[in-house]
C-alpha positions as CSV (number, residue, x, y, z in Angstrom):
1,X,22.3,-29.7,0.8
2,X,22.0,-27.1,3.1
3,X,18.4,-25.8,5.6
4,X,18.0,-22.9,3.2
5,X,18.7,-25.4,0.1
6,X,16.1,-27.7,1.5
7,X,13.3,-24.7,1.9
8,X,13.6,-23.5,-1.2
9,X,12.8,-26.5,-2.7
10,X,9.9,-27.7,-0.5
11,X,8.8,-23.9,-1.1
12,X,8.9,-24.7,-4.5
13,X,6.9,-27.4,-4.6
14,X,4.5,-26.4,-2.4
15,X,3.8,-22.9,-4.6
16,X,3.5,-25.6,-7.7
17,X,1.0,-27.7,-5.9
18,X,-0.8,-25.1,-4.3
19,X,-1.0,-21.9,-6.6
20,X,-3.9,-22.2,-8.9
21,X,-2.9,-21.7,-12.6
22,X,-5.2,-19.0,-12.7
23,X,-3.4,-17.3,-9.6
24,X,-0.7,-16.4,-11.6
25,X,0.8,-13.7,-13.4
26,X,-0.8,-10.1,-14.4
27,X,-3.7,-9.3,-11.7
28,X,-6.9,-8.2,-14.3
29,X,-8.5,-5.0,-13.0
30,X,-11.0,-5.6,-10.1
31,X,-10.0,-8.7,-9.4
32,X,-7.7,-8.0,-6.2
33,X,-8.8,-10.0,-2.9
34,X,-9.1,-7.8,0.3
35,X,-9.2,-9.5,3.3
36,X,-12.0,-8.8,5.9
37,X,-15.1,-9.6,7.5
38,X,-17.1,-9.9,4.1
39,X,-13.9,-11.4,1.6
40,X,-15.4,-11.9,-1.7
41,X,-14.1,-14.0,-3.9
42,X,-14.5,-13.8,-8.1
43,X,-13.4,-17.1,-8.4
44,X,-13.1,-20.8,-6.6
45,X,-9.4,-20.4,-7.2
46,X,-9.0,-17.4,-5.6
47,X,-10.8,-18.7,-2.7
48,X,-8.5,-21.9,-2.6
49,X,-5.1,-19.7,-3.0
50,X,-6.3,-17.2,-0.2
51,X,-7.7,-20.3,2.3
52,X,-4.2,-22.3,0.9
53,X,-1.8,-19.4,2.1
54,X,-3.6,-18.5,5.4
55,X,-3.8,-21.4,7.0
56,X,-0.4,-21.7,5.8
57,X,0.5,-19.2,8.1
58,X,1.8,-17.3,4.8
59,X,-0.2,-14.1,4.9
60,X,2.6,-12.9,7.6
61,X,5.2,-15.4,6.9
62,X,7.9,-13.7,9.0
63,X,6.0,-12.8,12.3
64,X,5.8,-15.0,14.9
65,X,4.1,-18.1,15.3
66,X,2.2,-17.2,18.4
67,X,1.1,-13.9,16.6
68,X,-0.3,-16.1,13.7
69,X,1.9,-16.0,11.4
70,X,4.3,-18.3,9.2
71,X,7.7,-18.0,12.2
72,X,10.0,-17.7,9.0
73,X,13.5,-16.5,9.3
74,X,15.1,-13.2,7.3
75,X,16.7,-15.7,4.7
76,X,13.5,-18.0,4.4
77,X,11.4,-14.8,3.9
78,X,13.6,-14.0,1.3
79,X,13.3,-17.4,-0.3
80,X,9.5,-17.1,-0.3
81,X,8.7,-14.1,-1.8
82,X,12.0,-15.0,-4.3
83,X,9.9,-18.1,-5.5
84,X,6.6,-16.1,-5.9
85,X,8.0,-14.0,-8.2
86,X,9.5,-17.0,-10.0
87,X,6.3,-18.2,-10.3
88,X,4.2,-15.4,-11.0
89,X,1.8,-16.4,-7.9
90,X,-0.2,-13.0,-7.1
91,X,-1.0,-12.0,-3.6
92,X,-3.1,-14.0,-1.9
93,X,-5.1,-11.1,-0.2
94,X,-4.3,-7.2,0.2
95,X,-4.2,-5.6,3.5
96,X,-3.0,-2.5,4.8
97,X,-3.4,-3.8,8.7
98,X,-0.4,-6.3,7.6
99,X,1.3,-4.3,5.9
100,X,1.5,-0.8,8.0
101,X,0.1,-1.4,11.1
102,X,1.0,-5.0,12.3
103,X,4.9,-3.9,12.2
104,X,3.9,-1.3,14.6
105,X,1.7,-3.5,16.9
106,X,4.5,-6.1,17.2
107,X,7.3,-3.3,18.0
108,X,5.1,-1.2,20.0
109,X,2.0,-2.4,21.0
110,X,1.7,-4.4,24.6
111,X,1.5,-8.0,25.1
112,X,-2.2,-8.1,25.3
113,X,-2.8,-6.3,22.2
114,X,-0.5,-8.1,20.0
115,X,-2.6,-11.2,21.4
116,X,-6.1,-9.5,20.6
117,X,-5.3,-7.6,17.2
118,X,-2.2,-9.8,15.3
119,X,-3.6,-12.9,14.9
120,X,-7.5,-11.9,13.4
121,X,-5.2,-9.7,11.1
122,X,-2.8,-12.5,9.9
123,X,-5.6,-14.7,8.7
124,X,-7.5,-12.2,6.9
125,X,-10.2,-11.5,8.8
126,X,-10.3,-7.8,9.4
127,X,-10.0,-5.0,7.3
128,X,-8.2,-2.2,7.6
129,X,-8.2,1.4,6.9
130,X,-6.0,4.7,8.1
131,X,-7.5,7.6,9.8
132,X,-4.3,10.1,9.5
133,X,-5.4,13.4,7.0
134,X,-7.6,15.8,7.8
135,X,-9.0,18.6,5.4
136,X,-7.0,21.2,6.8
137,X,-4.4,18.4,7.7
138,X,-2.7,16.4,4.8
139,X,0.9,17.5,4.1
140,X,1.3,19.1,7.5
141,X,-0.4,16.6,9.3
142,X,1.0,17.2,12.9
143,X,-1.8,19.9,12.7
144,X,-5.0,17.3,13.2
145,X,-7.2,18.3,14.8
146,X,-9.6,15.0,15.7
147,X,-10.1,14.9,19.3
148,X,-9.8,12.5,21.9
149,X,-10.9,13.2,25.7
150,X,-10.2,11.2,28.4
151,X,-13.5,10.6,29.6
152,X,-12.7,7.5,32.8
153,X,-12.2,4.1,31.0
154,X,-12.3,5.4,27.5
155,X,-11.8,8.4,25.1
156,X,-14.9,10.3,23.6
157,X,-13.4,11.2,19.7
158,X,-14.8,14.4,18.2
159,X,-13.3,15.5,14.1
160,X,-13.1,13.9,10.9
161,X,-10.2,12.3,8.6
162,X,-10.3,12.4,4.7
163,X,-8.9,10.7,1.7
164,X,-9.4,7.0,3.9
165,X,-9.2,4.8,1.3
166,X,-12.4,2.3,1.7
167,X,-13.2,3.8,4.5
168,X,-16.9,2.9,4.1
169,X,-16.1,-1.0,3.4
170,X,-13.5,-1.5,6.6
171,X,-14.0,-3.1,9.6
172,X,-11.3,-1.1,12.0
173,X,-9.0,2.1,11.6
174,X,-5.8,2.8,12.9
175,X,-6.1,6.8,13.6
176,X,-3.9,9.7,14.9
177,X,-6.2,11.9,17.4
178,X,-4.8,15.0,19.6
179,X,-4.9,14.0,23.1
180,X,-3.3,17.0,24.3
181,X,-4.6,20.3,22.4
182,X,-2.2,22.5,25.2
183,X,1.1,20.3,23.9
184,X,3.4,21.1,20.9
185,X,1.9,19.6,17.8
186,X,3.7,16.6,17.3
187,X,4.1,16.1,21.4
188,X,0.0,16.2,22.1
189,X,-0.7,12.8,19.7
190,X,-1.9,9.5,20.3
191,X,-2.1,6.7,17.8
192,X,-6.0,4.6,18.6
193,X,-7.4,1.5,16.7
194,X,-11.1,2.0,16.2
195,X,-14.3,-0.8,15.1
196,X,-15.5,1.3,12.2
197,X,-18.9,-0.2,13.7
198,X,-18.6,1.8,16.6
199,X,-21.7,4.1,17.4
200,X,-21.1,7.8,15.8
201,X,-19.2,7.1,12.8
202,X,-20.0,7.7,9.3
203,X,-17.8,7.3,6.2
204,X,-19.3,9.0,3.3
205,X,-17.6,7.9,-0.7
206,X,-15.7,10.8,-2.5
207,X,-15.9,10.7,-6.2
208,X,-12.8,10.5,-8.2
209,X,-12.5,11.8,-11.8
210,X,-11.3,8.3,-13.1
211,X,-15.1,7.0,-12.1
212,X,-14.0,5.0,-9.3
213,X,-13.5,5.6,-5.7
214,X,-11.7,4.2,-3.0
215,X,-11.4,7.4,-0.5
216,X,-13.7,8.5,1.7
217,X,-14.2,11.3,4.7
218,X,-14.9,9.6,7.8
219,X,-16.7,11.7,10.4
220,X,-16.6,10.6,14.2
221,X,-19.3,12.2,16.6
222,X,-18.5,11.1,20.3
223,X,-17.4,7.9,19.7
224,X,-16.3,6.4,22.7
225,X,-13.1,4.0,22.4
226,X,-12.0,2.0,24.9
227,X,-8.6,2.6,26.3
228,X,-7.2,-0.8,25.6
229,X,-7.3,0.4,22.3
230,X,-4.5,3.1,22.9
231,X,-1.1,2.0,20.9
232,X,1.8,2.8,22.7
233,X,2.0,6.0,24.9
234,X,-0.5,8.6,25.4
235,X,0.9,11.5,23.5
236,X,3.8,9.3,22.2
237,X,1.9,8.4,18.9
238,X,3.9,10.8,16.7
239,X,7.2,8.5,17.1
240,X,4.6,5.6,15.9
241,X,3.1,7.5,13.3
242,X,6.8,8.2,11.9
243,X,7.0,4.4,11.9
244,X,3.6,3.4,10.4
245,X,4.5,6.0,7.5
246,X,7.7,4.3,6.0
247,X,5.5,0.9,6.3
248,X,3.0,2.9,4.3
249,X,5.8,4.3,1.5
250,X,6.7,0.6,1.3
251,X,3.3,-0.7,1.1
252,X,2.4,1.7,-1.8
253,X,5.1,0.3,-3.6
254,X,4.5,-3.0,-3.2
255,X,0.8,-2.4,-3.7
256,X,1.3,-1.0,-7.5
257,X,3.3,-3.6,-8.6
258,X,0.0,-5.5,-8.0
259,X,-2.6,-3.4,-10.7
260,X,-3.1,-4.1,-14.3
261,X,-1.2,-1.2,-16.0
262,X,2.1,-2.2,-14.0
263,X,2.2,-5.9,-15.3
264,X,1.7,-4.2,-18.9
265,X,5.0,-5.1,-21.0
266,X,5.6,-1.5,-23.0
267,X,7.7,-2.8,-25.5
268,X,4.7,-5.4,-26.3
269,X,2.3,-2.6,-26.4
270,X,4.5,-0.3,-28.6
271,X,5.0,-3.3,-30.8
272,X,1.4,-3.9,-31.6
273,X,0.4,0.0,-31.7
274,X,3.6,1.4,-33.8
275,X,4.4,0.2,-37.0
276,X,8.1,-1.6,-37.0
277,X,10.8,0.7,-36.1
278,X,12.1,0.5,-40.1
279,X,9.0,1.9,-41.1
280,X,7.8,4.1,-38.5
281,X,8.1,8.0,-39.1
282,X,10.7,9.9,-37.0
283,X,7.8,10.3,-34.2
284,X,7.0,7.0,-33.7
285,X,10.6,5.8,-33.9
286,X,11.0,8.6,-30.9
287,X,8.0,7.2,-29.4
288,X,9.5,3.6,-29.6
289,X,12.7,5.2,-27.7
290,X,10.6,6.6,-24.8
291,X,9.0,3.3,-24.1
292,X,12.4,1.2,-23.8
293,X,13.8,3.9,-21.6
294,X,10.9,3.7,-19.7
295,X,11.2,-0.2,-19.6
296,X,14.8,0.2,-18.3
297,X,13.6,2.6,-15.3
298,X,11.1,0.5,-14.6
299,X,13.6,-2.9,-14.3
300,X,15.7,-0.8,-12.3
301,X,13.0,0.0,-9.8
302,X,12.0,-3.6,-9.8
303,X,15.8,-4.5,-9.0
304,X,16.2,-1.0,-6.4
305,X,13.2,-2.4,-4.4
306,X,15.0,-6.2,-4.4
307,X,17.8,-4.5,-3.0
308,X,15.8,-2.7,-0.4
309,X,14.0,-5.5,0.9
310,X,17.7,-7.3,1.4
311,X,18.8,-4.4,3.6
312,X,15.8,-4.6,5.6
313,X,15.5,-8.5,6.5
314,X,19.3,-7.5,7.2
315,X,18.0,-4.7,9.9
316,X,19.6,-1.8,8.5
317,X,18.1,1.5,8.1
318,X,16.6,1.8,4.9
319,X,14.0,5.2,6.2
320,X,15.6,7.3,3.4
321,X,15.6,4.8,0.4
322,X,11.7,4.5,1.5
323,X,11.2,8.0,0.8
324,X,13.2,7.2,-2.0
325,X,10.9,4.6,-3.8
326,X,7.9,6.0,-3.0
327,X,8.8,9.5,-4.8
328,X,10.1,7.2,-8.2
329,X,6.8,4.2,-8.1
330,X,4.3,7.2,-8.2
331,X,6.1,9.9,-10.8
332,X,7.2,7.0,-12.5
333,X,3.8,4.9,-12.8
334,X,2.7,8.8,-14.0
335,X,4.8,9.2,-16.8
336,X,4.7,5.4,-18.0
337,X,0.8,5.8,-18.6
338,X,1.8,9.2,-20.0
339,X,3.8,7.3,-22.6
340,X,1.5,4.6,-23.0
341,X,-1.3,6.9,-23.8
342,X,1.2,8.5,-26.6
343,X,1.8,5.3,-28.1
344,X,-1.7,4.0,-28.1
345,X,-3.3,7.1,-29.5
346,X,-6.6,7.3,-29.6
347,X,-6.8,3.3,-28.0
348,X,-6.2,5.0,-25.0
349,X,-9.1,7.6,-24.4
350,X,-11.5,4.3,-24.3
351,X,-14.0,4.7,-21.4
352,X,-16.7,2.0,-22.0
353,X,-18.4,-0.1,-25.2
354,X,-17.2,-3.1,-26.9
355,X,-15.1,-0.6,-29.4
356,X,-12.3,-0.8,-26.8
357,X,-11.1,-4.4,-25.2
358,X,-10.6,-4.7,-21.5
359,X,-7.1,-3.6,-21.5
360,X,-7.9,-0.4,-23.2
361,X,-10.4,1.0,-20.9
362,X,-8.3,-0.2,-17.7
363,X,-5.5,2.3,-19.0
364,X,-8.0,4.7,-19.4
365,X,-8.5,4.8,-15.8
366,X,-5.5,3.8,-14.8
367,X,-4.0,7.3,-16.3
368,X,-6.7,9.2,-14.3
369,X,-6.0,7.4,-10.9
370,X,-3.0,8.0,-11.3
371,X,-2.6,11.6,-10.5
372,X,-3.9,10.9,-6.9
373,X,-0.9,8.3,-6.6
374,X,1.7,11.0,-6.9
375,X,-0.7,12.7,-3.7
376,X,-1.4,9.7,-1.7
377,X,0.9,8.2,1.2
378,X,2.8,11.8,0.7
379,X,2.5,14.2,-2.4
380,X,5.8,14.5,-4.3
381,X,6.7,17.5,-2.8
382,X,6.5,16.5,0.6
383,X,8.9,13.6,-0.1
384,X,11.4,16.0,-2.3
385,X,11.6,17.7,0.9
386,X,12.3,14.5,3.3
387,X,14.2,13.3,0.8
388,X,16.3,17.1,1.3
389,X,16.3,17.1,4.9
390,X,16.0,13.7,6.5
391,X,18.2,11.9,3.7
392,X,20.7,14.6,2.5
393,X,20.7,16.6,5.5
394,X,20.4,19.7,3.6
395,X,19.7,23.0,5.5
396,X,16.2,24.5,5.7
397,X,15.3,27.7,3.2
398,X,15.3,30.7,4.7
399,X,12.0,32.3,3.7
400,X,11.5,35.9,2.3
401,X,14.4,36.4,0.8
């Protein structure tokens, strides 16, 4: 038997003896684990998976030991995350510092950096949030305008950021701030990690129409950073941005497949909301057709991504499928409500009361929300027009004509 043969069956085992039966399959609405200075827990066995998997090292399983996490190679990486799918287990925590910024720390941050801000964030203990829009700078966002002046041993940060999701529960931000307002736009910007706890900063909740809300505008009035906390170069954070963005395109895939309405089987909801397809009117026969096409797409996303993170333990370039994915998981999540909502009828417009079980008035919601997806980590339009330029190579639009 060979080393990989042999992992993937203690990985087996260990997922069996380790990943509560409750731990598995579908995630129920509200019950997803962030990982921070105040964790809270709904249940014992979410408590056990997340402490099981940390001090596994398996919150980061492929970074380095030294860095805190599991030292896993490409192929045993893949054999993890192969065998939580097999078994259903569901994430043990969600965090955007593992998942955007940490890549970035550990290819561009210094020595002492990756020492002071890798390992808190591979056992859970921080949590993150992204300081990048601005009001007047979402889809053209090399036109911040959040300050930072050199003022000795740190930088005095003047300016605000919106639509920083949980802003108001994080511990630190990773930010983008204009170091040099006489530079081109993209040459004048610096990428800082900020404590959220720092004197000056205020986070203020902005309500959503689906009656939940994650985002917030952050206001910063002369907080004063330390320069340690400078990632990479001064006025070299747009090449790091570039980089923390396709970790974001991929994160916002893989945190979808992680919400109620994406573990919902649409052939099992159009069988118990349509009568059988022999009996069914020519409408609901149709509507039976839209949700096993929709089924199919969304297998072949499911099967796409696979693919995706093959090429990437494999180092090769997958920038442009990024784009890619991120463009289909948001229109697609979109229009799968939009047919699920046709099916149901009026099971769907649920909001609250026992007249509508859980499952009901999560879709509800679900629907809403999901209009900011397709805006979020890059509107559709923006990524149509990556997709144009940085993937096809296509030739800019000459305007006025």
């Amino acid at each position: 038997m060979s080393g990989i043969d042999d992992f993937r069956k203690e990985t087996r085992a260990w997922l069996g003896a380790n990943c509560p039966a409750s731990m598995r399959g579908p995630m129920p609405d509200g019950e997803l684990v962030w990982g921070g200075s105040e964790v809270e827990f709904k249940s014992e066995d979410q408590r056990l998976w997340f402490e099981r998997m940390r001090d596994k090292g398996w919150f980061c399983p492929d970074w380095p030991k030294e860095y805190g996490g599991g030292g896993l190679s490409p192929e045993q990486n893949a054999v993890l995350e192969a065998e939580m799918r097999r078994l259903k287990c569901r994430p043990p925590q969600i965090n955007l510092g593992i998942w955007m910024l940490g890549p970035v720390i550990l290819e561009f941050g210094s020595e002492a950096q990756k020492r002071a801000l890798l390992p808190p964030m591979a056992r859970g203990e921080i949590r993150w949030c992204q300081g990048f829009s601005e009001p007047n700078a979402g889809s053209d966002l090399a036109s911040l305008k959040t300050s930072a002046v050199d003022a000795g041993d740190h930088f005095v940060v003047n300016g605000t950021k919106i639509w920083t999701s949980y802003g108001d529960k994080s511990d630190w931000m990773y930010m983008l701030v204009r170091t040099d307002p006489d530079a081109s736009k993209q040459q004048g910007i610096s990428l800082l990690v900020v404590d959220m706890k720092s004197p000056g900063i205020e986070a203020r909740p902005i309500d959503l129409i689906s009656g939940k809300s994650s985002f917030c505008q952050v206001f910063f009035d002369n907080v004063k950073v330390p320069k340690r906390q400078l990632v990479g170069p001064l006025n070299g954070g747009w090449t790091l941005a570039k980089a923390l963005l396709q970790h974001e395109r991929r994160a916002m895939s893989k945190f979808g497949e992680f919400s109620l309405p994406n573990h919902v089987d649409l052939l099992s909801v159009a069988a118990r909301y349509l009568p059988p397809a022999d009996a069914g009117t020519s409408a609901e026969v149709a509507l039976r057709a839209r949700a096993l096409a929709m089924a199919m797409d969304e297998h072949a996303y499911t099967l796409t991504a696979q693919r995706m993170g093959e090429e990437m333990r494999a180092r090769q370039d997958v920038s442009g499928l990024m784009a890619i994915m991120k463009l289909v998981h948001s229109e697609q999540e979109k229009d799968k409500l939009e047919v699920l909502l046709d099916v149901m009828g009026h099971r769907a417009l649920g909001w609250e009361g026992d007249a509508f079980d859980s499952s009901e008035l999560a879709l509800t919601r679900a629907w809403l929300g999901s209009f900011a997806q397709t805006i979020a980590g890059g509107s559709s339009e923006v990524q149509l027009n990556v997709i144009a330029k940085r993937v096809l190579g296509l030739p800019e639009g000459k305007q006025g004509k």
